[in-house]
C-alpha positions, 0 to 999 in steps of 0.5 A, a space after each residue: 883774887 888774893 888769899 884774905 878775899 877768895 870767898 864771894 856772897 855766894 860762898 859765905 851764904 853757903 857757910 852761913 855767914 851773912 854779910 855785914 859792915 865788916 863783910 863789906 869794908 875792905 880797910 883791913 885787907 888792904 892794910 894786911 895785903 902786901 901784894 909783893 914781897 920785902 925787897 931786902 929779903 926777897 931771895 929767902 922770902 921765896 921759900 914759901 913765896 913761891 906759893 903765892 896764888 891760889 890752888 885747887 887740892 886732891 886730899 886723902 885725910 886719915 882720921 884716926 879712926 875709920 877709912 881714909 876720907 878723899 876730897 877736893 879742897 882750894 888753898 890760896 896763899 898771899 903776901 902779908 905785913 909789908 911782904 915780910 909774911 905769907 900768909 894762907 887760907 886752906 879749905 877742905 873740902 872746897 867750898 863748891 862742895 859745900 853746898 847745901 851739906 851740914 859741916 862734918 867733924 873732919 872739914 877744915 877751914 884754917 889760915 896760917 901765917 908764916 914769917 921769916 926770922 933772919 936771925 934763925 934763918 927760919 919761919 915761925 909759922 903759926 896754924 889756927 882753926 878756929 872751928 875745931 878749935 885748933 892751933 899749931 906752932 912750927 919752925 919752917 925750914 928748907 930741907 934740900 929740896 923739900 920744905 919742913 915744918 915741925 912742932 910740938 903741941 902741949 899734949 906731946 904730939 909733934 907735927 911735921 908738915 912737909 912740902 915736897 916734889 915742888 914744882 911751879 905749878 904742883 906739889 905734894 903736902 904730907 902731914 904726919 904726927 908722932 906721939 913718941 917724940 919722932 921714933 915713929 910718925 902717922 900720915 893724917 892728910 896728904 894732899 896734891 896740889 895744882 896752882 890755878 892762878 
């Protein structure tokens, strides 16, 4: 099950989606699907095509107002666009959890699409949430062993996003923002992650 078709009939009548012509054609996943990555780039494509699969989530998410907020979430990360990008769906929390609950202002339900530069040697990295509605731009880079992500929104607030104490199977997500141009940064989400396939 890749990244762009995790959501079965009982998940979208969940979500409230019903489905349609457009539900039930798979024209448009399969020419966005890659299944592998570019053979020319395969070496730095691995920065984030390691993550290719799918992964269940422990969040700790911290709203800027009020206690710290703990849920389960599902992350699934697939090849894209000739295998020249990666591209992912983050839900939080997972869809099992869901269920039978109205959406709350704190949920997450994105996709980012990250794709390599050689001229840079870097990602752009693109994050959009339509429901809140919110998007972010980043550069990706690899820092030592860690992977981070910075950007700048219009407001000012720059966002870091960071992969870290990566391993085949498990890693830390730690997402912080700045408001004064990165003297100081405020954890908002923190998750552990665990490859399921």
């Amino acid at each position: 099950m890749h990244a762009l078709m995790i959501l079965p009939a009982a998940a979208l009548a969940a979500a409230g989606i019903t489905a349609g012509p457009a539900l039930a054609s798979d024209a448009m996943i399969d020419a966005l699907r890659s299944g592998r990555p570019d053979t020319t780039l395969a070496a730095k494509l691995q920065t984030y095509g390691r993550f290719v699969g799918s992964w269940t989530l422990e969040a700790e998410y911290h709203p800027p107002e009020g206690p710290p907020i703990r849920a389960a979430g599902e992350w699934h990360f697939d090849w894209v666009l000739d295998g020249r990008a990666v591209q992912d769906v983050f839900i939080l929390p997972a869809w099992s959890a869901r269920v039978g609950k109205a959406r709350e202002s704190w949920w997450f339900y994105g996709s980012t699409v990250r794709w390599f530069d050689p001229a840079m040697d870097a990602w752009h990295i693109t994050y959009f949430e339509p429901s809140r509605p919110f998007e972010i731009r980043q550069i990706g880079r690899a820092v030592g062993p860690d992977i981070v992500q910075i950007g700048e929104e219009a407001d000012g607030v720059i966002r870091r996003w960071r992969f870290v104490d990566i391993e085949r199977d498990t890693f830390r997500w730690i997402g912080e923002a700045s408001r004064d141009k990165g003297a100081t940064w405020t954890l908002e989400l923190e998750m552990r992650a665990r490859r399921d396939r």
